[in-house]
C-alpha positions as CSV (number, residue, x, y, z in Angstrom):
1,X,-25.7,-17.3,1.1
2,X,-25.8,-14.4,-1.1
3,X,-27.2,-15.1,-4.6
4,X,-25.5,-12.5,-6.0
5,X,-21.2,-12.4,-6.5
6,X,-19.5,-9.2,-6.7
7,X,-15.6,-8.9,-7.1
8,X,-13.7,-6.7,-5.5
9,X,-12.2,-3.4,-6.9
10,X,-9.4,-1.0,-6.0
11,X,-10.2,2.4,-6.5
12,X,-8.3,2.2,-10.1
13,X,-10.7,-0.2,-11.8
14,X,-13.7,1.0,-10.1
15,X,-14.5,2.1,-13.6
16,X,-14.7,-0.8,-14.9
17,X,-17.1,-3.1,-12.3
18,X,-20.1,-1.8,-11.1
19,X,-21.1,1.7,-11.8
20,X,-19.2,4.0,-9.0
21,X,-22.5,6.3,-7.3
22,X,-20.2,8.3,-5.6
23,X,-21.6,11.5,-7.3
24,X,-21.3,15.3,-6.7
25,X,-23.7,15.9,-3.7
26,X,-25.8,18.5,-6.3
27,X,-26.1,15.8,-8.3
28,X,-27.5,12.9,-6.3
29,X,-30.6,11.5,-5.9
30,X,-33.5,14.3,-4.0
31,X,-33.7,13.3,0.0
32,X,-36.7,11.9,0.4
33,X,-36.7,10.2,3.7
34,X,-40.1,8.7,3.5
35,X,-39.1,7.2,-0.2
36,X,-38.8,3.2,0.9
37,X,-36.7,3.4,-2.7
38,X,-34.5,5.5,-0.9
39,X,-33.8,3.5,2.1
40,X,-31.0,1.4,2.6
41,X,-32.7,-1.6,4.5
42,X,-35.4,-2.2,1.9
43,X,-32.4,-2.1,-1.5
44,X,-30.5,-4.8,0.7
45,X,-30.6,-8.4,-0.3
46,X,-33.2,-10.5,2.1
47,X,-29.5,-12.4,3.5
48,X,-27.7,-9.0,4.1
49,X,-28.4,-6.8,7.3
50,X,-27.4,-3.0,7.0
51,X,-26.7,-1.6,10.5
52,X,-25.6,1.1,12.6
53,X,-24.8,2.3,16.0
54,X,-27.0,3.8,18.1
55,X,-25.0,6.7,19.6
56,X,-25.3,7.2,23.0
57,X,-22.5,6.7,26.2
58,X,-18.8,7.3,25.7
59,X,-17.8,10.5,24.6
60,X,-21.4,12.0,23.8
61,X,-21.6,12.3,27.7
62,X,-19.5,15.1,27.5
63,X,-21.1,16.8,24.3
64,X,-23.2,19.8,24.7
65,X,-26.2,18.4,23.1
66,X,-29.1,16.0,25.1
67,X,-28.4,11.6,24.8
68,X,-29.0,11.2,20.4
69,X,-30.8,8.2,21.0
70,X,-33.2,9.6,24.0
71,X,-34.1,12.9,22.6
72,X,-33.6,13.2,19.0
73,X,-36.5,11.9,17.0
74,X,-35.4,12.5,13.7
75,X,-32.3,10.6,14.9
76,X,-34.4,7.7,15.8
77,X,-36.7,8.0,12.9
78,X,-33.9,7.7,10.3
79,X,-32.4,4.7,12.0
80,X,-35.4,3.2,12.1
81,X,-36.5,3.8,8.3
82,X,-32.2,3.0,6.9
83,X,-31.5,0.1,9.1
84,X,-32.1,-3.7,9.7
85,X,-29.6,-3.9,12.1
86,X,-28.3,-1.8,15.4
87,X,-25.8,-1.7,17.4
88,X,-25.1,0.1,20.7
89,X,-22.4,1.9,20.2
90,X,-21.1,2.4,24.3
91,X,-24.2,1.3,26.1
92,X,-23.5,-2.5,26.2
93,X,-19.8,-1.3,27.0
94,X,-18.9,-2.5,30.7
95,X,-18.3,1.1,32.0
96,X,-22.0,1.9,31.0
97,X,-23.9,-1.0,32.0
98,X,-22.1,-2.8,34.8
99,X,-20.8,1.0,36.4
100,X,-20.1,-1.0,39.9
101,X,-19.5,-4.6,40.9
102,X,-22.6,-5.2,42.7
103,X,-25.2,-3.0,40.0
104,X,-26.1,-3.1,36.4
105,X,-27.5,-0.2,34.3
106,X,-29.8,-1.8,31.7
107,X,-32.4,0.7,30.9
108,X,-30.8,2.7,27.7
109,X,-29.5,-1.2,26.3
110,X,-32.9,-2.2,27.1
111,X,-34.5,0.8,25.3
112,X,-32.4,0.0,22.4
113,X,-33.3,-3.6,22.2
114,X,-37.0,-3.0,22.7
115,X,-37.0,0.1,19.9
116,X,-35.1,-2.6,17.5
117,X,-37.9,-5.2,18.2
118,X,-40.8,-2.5,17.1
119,X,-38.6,-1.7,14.0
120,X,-38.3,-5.4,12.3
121,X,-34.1,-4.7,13.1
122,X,-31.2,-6.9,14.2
123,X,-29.1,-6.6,17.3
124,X,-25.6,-6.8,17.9
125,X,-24.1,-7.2,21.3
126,X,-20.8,-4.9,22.2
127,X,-19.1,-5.8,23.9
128,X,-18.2,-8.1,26.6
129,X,-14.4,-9.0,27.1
130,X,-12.0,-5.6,26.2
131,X,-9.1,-3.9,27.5
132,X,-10.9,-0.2,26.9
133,X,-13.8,1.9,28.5
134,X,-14.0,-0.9,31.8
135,X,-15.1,1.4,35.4
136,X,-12.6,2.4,37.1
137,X,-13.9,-0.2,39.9
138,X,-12.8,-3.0,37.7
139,X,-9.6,-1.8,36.3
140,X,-8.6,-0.4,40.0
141,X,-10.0,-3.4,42.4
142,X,-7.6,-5.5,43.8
143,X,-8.9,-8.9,42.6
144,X,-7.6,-12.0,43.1
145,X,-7.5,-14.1,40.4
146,X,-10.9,-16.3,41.5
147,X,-12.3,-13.2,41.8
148,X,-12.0,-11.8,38.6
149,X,-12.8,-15.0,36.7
150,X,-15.9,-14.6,38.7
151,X,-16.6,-11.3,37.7
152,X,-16.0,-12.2,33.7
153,X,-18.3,-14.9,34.3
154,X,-20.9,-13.1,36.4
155,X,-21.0,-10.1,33.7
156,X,-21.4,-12.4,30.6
157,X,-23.8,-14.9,32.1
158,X,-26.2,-11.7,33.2
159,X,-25.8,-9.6,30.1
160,X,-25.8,-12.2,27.5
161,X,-28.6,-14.3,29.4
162,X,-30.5,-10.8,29.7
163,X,-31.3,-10.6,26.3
164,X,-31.2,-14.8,25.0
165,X,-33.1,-15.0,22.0
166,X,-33.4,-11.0,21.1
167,X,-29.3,-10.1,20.3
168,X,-28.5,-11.8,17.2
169,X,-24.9,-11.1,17.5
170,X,-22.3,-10.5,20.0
171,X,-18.6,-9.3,20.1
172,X,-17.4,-11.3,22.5
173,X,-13.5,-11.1,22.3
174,X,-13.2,-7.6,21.0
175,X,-9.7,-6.1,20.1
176,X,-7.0,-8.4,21.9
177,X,-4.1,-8.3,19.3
178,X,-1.9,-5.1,18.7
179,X,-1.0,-4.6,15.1
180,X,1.8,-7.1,15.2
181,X,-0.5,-9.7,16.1
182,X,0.5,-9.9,19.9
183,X,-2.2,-10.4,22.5
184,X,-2.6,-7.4,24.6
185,X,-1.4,-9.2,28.0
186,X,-0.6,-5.6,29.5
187,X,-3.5,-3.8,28.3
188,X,-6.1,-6.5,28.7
189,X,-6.6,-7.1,32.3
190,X,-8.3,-10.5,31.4
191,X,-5.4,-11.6,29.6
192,X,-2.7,-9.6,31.7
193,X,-4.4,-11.5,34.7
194,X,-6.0,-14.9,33.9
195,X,-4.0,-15.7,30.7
196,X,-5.3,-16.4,27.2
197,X,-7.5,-19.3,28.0
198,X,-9.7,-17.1,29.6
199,X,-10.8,-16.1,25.9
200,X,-12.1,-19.8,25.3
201,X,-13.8,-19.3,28.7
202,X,-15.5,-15.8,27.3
203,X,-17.0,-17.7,24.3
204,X,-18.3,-20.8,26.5
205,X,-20.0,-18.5,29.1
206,X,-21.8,-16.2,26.4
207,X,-22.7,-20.1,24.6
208,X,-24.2,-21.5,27.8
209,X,-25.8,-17.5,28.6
210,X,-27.9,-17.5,25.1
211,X,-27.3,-20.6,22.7
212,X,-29.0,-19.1,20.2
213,X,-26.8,-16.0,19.5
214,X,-23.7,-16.1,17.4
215,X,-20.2,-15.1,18.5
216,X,-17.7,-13.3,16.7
217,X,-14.1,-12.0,17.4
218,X,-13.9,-8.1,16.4
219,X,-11.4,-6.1,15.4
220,X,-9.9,-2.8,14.0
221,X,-6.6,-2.8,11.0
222,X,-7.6,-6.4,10.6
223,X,-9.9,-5.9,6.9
224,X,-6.6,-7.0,4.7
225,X,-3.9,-9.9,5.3
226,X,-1.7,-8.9,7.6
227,X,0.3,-9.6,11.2
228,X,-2.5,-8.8,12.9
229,X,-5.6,-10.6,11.2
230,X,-3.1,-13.8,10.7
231,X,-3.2,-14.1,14.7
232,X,-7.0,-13.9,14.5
233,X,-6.9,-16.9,11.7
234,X,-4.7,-18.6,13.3
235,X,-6.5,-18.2,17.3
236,X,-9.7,-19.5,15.0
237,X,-8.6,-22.3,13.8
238,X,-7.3,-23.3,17.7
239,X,-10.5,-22.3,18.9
240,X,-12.2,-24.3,16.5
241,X,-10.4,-27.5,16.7
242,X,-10.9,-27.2,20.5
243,X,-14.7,-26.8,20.0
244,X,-14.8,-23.8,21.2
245,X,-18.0,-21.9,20.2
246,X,-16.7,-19.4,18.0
247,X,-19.1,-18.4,15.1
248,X,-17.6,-15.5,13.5
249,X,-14.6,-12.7,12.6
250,X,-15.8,-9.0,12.0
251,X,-12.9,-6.7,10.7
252,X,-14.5,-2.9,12.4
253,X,-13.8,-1.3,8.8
254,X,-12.5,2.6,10.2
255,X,-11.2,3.7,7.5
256,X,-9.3,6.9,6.2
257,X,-8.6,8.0,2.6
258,X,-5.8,9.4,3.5
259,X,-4.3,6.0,3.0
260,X,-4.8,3.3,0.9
261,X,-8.4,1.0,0.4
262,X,-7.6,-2.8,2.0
263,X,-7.8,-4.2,-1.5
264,X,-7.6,-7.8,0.1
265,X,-10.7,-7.4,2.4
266,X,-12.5,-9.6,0.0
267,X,-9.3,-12.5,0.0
268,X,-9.4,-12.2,3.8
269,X,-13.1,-12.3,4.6
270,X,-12.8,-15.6,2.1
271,X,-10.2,-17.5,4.3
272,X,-12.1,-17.0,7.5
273,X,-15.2,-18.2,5.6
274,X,-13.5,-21.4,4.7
275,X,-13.1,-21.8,8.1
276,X,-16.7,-22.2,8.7
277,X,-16.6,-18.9,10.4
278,X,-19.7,-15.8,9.3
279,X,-18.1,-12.9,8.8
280,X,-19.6,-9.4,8.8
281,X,-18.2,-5.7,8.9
282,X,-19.0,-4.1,12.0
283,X,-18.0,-0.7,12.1
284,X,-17.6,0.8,9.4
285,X,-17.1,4.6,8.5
286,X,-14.4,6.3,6.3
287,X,-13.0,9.6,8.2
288,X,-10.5,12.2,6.1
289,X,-8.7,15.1,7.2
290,X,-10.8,18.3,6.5
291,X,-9.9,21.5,5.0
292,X,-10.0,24.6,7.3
293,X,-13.7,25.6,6.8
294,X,-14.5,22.1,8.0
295,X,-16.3,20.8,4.7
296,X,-15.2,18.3,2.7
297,X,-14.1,18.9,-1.1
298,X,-16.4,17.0,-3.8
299,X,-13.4,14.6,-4.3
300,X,-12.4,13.6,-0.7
301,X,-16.3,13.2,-1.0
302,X,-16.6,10.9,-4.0
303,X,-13.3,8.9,-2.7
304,X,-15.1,8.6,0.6
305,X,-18.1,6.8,-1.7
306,X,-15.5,4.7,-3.2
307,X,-14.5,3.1,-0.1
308,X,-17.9,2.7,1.0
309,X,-18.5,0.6,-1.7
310,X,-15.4,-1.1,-2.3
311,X,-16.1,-2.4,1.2
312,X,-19.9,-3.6,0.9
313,X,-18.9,-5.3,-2.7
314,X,-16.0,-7.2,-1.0
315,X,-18.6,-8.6,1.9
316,X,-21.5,-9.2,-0.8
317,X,-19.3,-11.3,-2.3
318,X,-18.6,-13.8,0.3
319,X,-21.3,-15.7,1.2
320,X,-21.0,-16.3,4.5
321,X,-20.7,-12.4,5.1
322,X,-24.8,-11.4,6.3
323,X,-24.2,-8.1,8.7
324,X,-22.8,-5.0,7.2
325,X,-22.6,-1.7,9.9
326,X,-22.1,1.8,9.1
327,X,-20.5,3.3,13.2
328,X,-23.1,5.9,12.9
329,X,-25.1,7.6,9.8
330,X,-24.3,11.1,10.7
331,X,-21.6,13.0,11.3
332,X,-23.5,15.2,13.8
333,X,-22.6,12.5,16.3
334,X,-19.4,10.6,15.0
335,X,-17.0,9.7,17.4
336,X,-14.2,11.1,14.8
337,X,-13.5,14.4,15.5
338,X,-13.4,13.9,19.2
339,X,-10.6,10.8,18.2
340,X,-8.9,12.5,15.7
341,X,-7.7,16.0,15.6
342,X,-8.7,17.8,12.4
343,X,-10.5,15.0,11.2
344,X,-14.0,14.3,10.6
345,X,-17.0,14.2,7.8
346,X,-17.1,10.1,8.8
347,X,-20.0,8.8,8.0
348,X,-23.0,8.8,5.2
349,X,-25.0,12.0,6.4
350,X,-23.9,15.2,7.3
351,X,-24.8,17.3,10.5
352,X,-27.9,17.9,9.2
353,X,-28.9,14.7,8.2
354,X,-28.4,15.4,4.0
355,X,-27.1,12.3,2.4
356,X,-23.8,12.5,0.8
357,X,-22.2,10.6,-2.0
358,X,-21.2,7.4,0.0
359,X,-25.0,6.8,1.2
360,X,-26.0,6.8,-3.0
361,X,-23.0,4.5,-3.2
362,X,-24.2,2.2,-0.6
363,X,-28.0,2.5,-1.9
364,X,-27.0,1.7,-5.7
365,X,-24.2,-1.2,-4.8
366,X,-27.5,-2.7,-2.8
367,X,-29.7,-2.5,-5.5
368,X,-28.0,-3.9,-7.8
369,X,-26.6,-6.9,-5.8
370,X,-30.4,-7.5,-4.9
């Protein structure tokens, strides 16, 4: 539980809470990077976790710069100094590590697991039932139904079981509503194929694979009330009276101020707590659309803070909300721009690694909660 309660503010009555820190850039805090006052894990309260993803896989295979994780060591040094918590961004994903039925490629999940270990850091798992980024294998095999429960099964029980005791975390169920709060039985070739039970089944596998480990569904345009989070309270509550081993709902948190801040993040994160359920944002970043030179004006900068902050406040003050991730730290390896045309300057560091107003948001909204 937290110790500390912070309520909620929309951007209008930031003023009038907790000092905004979204500052001009000029006039922010120096960057000292060895400054333990200056990094995020150490202002967090000791029951909050503030993590990232680890880039690697997915789209920065096709970049023109070497694997972040593997060969940049200031990469690895600021994740290591700004973070209690990591995630893999792709390298857990099933077209990474299981790229044909009979092989598994653990070595970079393992490298991020071990690295996390050395660092006093969290892991969270990502992810293990999803309609997106499965090898072509998978999606193309001509399965029959025994088959691909068998598959599911096999997959969870190895990759979960491969790390019992050291992942923390895991997205189990990740993205299987649309945005009216449909299950994705077209997309979803678990669903499409086995039915919706086999989401109960995903959840007892990964139970009996590492008992230890919590499980959470996960989701994107689920942080306010809406179609699509109401199917997610109301497949909780089934699970749940079903005993299902369900531990936890993580809205993603991507974000864009070119629309409004989910000003009921806080009243949503509170009825899934009620449930019994953790609750933690998992992915958080807060892309805009960028003038022509590419850099973002001071005040799509200082808005950017604002919904930074708006977000941690609302999950600091719910008590059953412990894990807090930023989807990267800088921008020099967002998956934004490659996502969405034109848009861009995501996360809390620039290209070069210079902190912008939303990580002295973050920082200050820390500090003072602690």
């Amino acid at each position: 539980m937290h110790t500390v309660r912070l309520v909620t503010t929309t951007l209008a009555a930031a003023a009038v809470s907790l000092p905004l820190a979204a500052v001009p850039a000029a006039a922010s805090p120096p960057d000292h990077s060895n400054a333990k006052h200056n990094r995020l894990r150490v202002a967090a309260p000791e029951d909050l976790v503030i993590g990232t993803a680890i880039a690697g896989g997915g789209h920065h295979a096709d970049q023109d710069y070497p694997d972040p994780f593997t060969s940049d060591k200031k990469y690895r040094k600021t994740a290591e100094r700004q973070f209690s918590s990591v995630t893999a961004e792709n390298q857990m994903k099933w077209e990474y590590i299981h790229p044909e039925r009979d092989s598994y490629n653990f070595d970079t999940a393992d490298a991020i697991v071990d690295f996390a270990e050395r660092n006093g850091q969290d892991v969270r798992g990502h992810a293990l039932l999803w309609h997106s980024q499965n090898p072509d294998w998978l999606e193309e095999g001509d399965f029959s139904d025994e088959e691909l429960r068998a598959i599911l099964r096999d997959h969870i029980t190895t990759v979960v079981g491969r790390y019992a005791g050291r992942i923390e975390q895991w997205d189990v169920a990740n993205e299987i509503f649309d945005d009216d709060g449909n299950l994705r039985t077209e997309e979803n070739i678990w669903i499409r194929e086995l039915g919706p039970e086999i989401i109960a089944d995903a959840f007892r596998w990964a139970h009996e694979a590492d008992p230890s480990a919590e499980l959470f569904l996960n989701d994107y345009n689920v942080e306010g009330i809406n179609a699509k989070s109401d199917a997610y309270y109301e497949l909780s509550r089934d699970l749940l009276a079903r005993e299902v081993p369900l531990h936890g709902f993580a809205p993603q948190g991507h974000l864009s101020i070119e629309y409004g801040f989910p000003g009921d993040l806080e009243d949503n994160l509170s009825r899934f707590d009620e449930l019994g359920l953790a609750t933690a944002i998992t992915e958080i970043d807060v892309r805009m659309e960028l003038p022509e030179d590419g850099r973002p004006t001071e005040a799509q900068l200082e808005q950017q803070a604002d919904y930074y902050q708006q977000a941690l406040r609302a999950c600091l003050s719910v008590d059953g909300c412990d894990s807090f991730t930023i989807w990267g730290f800088t921008d020099k390896y967002s998956w934004v721009p490659h996502t969405f045309e034109g848009e861009g300057a995501a996360t809390v560091m620039n290209d070069d690694f210079v902190r912008k107003p939303s990580f002295f948001s973050l920082l200050s909204t820390l500090k003072t909660a602690k």
